[in-house]
C-alpha positions as CSV (number, residue, x, y, z in Angstrom):
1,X,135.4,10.5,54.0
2,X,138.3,9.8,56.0
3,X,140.6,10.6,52.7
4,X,138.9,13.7,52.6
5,X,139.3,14.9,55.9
6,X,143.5,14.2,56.0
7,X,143.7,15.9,52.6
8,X,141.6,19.0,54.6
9,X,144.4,18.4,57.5
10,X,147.5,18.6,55.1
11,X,146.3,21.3,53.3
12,X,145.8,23.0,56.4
13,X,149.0,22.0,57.8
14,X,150.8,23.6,54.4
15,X,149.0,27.2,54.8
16,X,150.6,27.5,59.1
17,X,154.1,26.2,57.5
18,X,154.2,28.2,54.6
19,X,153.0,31.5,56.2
20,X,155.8,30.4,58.9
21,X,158.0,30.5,56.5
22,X,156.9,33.7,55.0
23,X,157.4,35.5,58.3
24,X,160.4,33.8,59.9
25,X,162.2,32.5,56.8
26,X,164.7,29.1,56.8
27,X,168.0,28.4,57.0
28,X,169.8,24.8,56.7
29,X,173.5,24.9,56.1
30,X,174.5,27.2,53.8
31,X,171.0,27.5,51.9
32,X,168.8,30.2,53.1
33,X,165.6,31.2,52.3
34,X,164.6,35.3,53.4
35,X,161.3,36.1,54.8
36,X,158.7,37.3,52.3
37,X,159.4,40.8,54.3
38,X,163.1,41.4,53.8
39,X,162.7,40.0,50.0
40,X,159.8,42.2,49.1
41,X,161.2,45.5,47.1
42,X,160.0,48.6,48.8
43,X,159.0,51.8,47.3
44,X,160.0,54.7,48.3
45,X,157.2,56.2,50.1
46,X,157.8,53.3,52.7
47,X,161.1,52.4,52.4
48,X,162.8,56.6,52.1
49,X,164.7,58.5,50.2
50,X,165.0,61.1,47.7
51,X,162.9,62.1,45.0
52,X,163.7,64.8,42.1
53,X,161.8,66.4,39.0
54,X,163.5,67.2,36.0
55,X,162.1,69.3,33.0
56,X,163.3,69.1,29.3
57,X,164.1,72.1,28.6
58,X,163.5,71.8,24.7
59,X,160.9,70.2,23.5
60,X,160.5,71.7,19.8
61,X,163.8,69.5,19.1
62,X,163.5,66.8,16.4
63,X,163.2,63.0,17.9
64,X,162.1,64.6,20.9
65,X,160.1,61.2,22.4
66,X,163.3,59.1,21.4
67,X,166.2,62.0,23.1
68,X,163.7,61.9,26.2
69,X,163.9,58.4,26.6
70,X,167.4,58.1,26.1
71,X,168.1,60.9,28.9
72,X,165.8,58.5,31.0
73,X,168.4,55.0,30.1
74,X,171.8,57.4,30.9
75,X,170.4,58.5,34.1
76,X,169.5,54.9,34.9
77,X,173.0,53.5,33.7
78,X,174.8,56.2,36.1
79,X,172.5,55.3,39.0
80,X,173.0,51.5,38.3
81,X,177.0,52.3,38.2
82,X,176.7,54.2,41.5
83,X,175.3,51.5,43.3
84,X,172.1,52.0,43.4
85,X,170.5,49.6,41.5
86,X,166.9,49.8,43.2
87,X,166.9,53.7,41.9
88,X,163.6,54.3,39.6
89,X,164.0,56.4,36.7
90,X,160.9,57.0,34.6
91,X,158.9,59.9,32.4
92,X,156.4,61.7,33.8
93,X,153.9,63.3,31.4
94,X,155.2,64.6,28.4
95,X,158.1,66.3,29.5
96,X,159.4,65.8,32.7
97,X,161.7,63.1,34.3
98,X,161.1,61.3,38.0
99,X,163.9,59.6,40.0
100,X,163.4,58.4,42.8
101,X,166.8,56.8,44.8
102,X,166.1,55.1,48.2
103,X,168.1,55.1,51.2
104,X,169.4,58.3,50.6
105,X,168.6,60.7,53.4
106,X,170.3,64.1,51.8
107,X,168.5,65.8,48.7
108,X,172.5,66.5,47.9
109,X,173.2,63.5,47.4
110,X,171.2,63.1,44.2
111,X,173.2,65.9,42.8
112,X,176.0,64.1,43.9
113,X,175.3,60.7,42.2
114,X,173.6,62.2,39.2
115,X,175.3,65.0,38.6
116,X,174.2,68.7,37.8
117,X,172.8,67.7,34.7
118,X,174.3,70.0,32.0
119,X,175.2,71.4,28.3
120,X,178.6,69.4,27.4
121,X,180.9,70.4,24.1
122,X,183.9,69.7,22.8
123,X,185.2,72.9,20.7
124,X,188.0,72.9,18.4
125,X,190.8,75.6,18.8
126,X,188.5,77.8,16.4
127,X,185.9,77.2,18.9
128,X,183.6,75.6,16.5
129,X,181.9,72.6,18.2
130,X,182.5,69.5,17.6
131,X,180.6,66.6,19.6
132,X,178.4,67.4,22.6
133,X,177.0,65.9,25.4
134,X,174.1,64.1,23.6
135,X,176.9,62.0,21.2
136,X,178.6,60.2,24.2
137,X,177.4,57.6,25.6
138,X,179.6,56.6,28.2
139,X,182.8,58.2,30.2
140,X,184.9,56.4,33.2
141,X,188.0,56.3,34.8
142,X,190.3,54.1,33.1
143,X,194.5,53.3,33.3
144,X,196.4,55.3,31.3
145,X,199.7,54.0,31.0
146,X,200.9,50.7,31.0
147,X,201.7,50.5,34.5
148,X,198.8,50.9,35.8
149,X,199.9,54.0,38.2
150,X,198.2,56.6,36.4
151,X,194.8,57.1,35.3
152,X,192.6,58.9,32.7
153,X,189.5,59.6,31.6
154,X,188.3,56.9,28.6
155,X,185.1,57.7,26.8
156,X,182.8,56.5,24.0
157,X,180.8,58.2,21.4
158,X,178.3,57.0,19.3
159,X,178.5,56.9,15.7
160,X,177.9,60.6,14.4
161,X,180.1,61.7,17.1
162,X,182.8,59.3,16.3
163,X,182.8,60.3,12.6
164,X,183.1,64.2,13.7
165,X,185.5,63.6,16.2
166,X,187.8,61.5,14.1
167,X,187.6,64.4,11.5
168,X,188.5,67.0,14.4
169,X,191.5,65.2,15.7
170,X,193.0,64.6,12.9
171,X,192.7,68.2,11.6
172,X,193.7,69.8,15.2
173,X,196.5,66.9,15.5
174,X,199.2,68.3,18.2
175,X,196.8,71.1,19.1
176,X,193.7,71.4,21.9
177,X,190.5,70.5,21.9
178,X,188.7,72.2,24.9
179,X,185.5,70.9,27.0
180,X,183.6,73.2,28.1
181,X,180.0,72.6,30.8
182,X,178.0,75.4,30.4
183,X,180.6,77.9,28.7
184,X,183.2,76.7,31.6
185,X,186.0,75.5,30.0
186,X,186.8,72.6,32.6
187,X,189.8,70.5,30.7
188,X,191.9,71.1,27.2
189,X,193.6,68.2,26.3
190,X,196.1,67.9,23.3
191,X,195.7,65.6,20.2
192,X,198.3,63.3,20.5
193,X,196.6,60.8,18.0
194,X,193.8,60.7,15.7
195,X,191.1,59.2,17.4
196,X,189.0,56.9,15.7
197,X,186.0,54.2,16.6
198,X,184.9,56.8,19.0
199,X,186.7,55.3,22.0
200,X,189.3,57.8,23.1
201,X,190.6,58.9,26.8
202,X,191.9,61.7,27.7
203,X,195.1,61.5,30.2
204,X,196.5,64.3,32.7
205,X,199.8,65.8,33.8
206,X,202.4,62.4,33.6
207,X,204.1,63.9,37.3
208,X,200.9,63.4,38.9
209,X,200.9,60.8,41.6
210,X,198.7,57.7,41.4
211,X,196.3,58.8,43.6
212,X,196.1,62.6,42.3
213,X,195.5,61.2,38.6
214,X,192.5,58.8,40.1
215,X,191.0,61.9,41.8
216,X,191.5,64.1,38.6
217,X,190.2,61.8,36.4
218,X,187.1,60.9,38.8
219,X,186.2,64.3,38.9
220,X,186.7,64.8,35.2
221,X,184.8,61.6,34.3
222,X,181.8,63.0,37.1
223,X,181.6,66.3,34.9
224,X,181.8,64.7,31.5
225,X,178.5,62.0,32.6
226,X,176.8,65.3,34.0
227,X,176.9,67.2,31.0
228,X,176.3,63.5,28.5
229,X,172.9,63.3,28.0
230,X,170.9,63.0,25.2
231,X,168.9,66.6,25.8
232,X,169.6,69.6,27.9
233,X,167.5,69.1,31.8
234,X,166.4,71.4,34.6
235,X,165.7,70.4,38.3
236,X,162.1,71.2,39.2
237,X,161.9,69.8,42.4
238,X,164.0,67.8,45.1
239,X,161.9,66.3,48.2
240,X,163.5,63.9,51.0
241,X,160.7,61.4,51.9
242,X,162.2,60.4,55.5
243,X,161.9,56.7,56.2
244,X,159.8,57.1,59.8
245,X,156.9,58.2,57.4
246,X,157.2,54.9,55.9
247,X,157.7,52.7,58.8
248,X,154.3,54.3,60.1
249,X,152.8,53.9,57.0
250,X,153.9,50.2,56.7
251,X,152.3,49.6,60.1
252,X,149.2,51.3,59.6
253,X,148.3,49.2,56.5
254,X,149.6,46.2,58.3
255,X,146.7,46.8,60.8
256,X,144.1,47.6,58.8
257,X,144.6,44.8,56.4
258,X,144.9,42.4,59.4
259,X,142.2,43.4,61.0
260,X,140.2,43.7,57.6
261,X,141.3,39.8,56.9
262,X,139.7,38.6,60.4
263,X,136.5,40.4,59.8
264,X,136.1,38.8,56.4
265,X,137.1,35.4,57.5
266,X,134.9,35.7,60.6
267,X,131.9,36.9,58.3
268,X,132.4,33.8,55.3
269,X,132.3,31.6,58.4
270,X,129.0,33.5,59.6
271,X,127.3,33.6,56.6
272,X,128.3,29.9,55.2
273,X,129.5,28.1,57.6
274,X,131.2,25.0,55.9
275,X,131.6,27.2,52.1
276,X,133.0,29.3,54.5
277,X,135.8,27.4,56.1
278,X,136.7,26.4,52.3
279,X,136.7,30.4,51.5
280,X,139.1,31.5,54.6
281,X,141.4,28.8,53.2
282,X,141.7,29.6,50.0
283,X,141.8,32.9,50.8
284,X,144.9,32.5,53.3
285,X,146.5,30.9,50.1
286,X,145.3,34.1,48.2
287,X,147.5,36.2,50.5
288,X,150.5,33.7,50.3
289,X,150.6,33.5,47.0
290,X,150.2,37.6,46.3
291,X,153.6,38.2,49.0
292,X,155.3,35.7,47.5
293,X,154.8,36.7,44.0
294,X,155.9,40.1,45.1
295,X,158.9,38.5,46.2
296,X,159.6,36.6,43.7
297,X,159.2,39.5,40.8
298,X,160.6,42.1,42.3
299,X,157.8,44.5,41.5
300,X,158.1,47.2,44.2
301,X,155.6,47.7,46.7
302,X,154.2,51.2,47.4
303,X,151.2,52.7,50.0
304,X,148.9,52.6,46.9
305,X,150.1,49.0,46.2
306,X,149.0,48.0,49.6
307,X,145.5,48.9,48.5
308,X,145.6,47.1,45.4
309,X,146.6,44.0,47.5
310,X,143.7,44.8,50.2
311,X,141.1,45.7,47.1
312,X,142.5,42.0,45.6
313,X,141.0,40.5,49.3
314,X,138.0,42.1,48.3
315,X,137.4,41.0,45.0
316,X,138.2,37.0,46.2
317,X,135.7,37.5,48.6
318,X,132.9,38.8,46.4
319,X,133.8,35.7,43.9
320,X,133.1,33.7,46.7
321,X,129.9,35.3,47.5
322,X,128.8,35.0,44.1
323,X,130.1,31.3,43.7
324,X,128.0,30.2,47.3
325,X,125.1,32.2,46.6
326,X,124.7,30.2,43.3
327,X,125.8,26.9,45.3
328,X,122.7,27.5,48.0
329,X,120.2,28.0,44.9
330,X,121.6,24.3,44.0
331,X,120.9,22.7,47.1
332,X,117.5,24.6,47.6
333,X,116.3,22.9,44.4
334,X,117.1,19.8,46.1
335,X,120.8,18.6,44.8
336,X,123.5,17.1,47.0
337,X,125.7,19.1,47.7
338,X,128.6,17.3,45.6
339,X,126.5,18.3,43.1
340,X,125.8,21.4,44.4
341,X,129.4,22.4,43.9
342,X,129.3,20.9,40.2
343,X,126.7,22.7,39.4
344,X,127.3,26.1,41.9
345,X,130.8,26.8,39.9
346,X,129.4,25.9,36.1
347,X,126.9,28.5,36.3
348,X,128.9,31.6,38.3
349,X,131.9,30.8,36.6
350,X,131.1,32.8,33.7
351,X,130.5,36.0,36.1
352,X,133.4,35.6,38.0
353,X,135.9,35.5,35.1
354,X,133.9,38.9,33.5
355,X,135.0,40.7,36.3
356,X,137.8,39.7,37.2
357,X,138.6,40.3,33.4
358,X,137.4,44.0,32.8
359,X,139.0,44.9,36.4
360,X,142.5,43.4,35.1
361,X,141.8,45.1,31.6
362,X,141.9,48.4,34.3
363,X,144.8,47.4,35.6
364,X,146.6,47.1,32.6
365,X,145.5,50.5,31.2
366,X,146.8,52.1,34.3
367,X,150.2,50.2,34.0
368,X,150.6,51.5,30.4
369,X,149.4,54.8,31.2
370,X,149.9,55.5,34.7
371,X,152.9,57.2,35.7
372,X,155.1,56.8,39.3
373,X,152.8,55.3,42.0
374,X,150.2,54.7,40.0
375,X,152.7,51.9,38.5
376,X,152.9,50.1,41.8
377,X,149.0,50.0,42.1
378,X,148.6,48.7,38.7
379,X,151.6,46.0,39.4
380,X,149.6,44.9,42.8
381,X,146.6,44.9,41.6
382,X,147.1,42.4,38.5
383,X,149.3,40.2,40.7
384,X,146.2,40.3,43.4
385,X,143.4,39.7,40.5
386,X,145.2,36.6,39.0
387,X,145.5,35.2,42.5
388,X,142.1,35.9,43.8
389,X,140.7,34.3,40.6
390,X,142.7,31.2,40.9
391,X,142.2,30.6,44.6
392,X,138.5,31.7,44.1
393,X,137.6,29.0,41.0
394,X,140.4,26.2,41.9
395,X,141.3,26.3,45.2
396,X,137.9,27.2,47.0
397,X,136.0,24.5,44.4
398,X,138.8,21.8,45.6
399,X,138.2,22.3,49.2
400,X,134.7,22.8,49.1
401,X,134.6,19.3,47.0
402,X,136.3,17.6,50.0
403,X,134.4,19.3,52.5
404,X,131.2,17.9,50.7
405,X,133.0,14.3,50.7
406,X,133.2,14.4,54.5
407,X,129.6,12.8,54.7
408,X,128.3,16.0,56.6
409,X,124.7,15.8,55.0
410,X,123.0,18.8,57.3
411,X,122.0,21.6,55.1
412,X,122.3,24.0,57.4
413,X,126.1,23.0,57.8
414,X,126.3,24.7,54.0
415,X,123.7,27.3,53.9
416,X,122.4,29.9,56.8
């Protein structure tokens, strides 16, 4: 009994330090550990920013699927090289193209980062093409002398392109081979060498300064990664999402899920009194362990993933329910209530993990399937399910084990 009860009093003791931890963080010395706050990811409907819609403009191309998902990678890779590394870049439907960039308060500034996505070529002197936008996968500012004072533009095609643009320069050797963005001719360099490999660069006027040739080439470079993309987009729509909206929202579902939390731990205590004090434990670790997973994953959390997280509370609780409803038909046919438990978990086990199984098998359709928000629901929700499942069988069995070792043999301390 006494065993018992300090177990009860440690575990206790580890929920009120870890949830201190979780709101306040830790440092010692150099080590520190973030609050669960600061190091969850937030989406952009709470956290701001911009979103945009683009449209494939062709979609009777061949390898259509494979050219849209390789638009989606190069406009991931140019947010990533900008900086902006939480950016979320995914397909939407058949043929359209969500990015959503947070912390960025001016719709501009997508245009800015992304660039005006558009038709790239490289034309001979004849004006025959000769690569385009969709054969180069990369293009950066790079030195272009040994000195390092000057700067050009290097690039990298893949292997068709390289094949066609070796073949080019060395037939147009000595003469120009113009790019044009959408019929603007925008640079004509000369073929000084063949190129081959499909790594080239293409340099500016030798009596620029050194910071004139950055500033070319960075422009240059900008218009080149606008125009290199697999398939030709258009920009349906371009909506700032201010981040008030999401401090409001953030605070809302704060309150509602702390004052849906109290209600259910107040009405487990009502309605089974000892079960119950095992329930609001384990379900106090339920909520631990769901912020902290979040945390620790990185998945981003949305409005709708808030819900999934507040629908995962619900589910615990209703595994509880079943659990102690099945634990009270034990003790009315007359076992202790050690055996009780045994007995109480054996029998509702089955439903619990049914449920918990078809709702997950849910969650994984709509992860699969579901586009944009709909994501983040999916991601909370299976994170919540595997935690209300484990606190609901384990963690709620263990406690309610020691609470039954405590020597408390009242009935009515276990059952209303």
């Amino acid at each position: 009994m006494k065993k018992s009860l300090i177990k009860l009093v440690i575990v206790a003791v580890l929920i009120v330090v870890v949830a201190f931890l979780a709101l306040h963080g830790l440092q010692i010395g150099k080590y520190v550990l973030k609050p669960v706050s600061s190091a969850i990811s937030l989406g952009l409907d709470l956290r701001g920013g911009v979103s945009t819609e683009y449209i494939a403009t062709d979609t009777t191309m061949d390898n259509y699927e494979s050219l849209l998902e390789g638009t989606v990678s190069a406009l991931r890779t140019r947010l990533t090289n900008a900086g902006f590394t939480e950016a979320n870049v995914a397909i939407q439907g058949t043929d359209r193209i969500l990015v959503e960039i947070p912390d960025v308060d001016d719709p501009e500034e997508v245009a800015r980062i992304i660039g005006t996505p558009a038709h790239l070529e490289f034309r001979d002197p004849n004006g025959n093409v000769v690569v385009e936008g969709k054969d180069i996968q990369a293009a950066g500012v790079q030195y272009a002398n040994d000195e390092k004072t000057l700067y050009g533009v290097g690039f990298t095609l893949n292997a068709e392109g390289a094949r066609a643009f070796e073949n080019a320069t060395r037939e147009f050797l000595g003469q120009a081979i113009s790019i044009y963005l959408d019929d603007e001719l925008i640079s004509a360099p000369t073929v000084q060498a063949v190129i081959s490999g499909g790594n080239g660069i293409i340099t500016g006027s030798s009596a620029e300064s050194s910071e004139d040739s950055y500033n070319w080439a960075r422009n240059l470079a900008m218009l080149i990664q606008s125009g290199a993309l697999p398939m030709d987009i258009a920009e349906v729509e371009t909506r700032a999402i201010s981040a008030t909206l999401g401090i409001e929202a953030i605070d809302g579902a704060v309150i509602a899920g702390i004052v849906g939390l109290i209600l259910v731990l107040v009405f487990m205590l009502v309605m089974y009194r000892l079960p119950g004090v095992a329930a609001d434990m384990a379900l106090l670790i339920y909520v631990l362990i769901v912020f902290y997973a979040l945390a620790i994953t990185g998945a981003q959390l949305t409005l709708q993933g808030i819900a999934g997280i507040l629908l995962g509370i619900g589910m615990a609780v209703d595994a509880n329910v079943v659990i102690f409803e099945r634990f009270r038909e034990e003790l009315k046919e007359g076992r202790t209530p050690l055996n009780a438990v045994k007995f109480g978990f054996r029998n509702a086990g089955r439903a619990v993990l049914d449920s918990n199984v078809t709702t997950l098998i849910a969650a994984v359709v709509l992860l699969i399937f579901g586009t944009g928000t709909i994501k983040g629901f999916a991601t909370t929700l299976m994170i919540s399910i595997i935690a209300s499942y484990f606190t609901a069988v384990l963690v709620t069995r263990g406690l309610l084990i020691l609470i039954c070792k405590l020597g408390i043999n009242n009935r009515k301390a276990y059952t209303r």
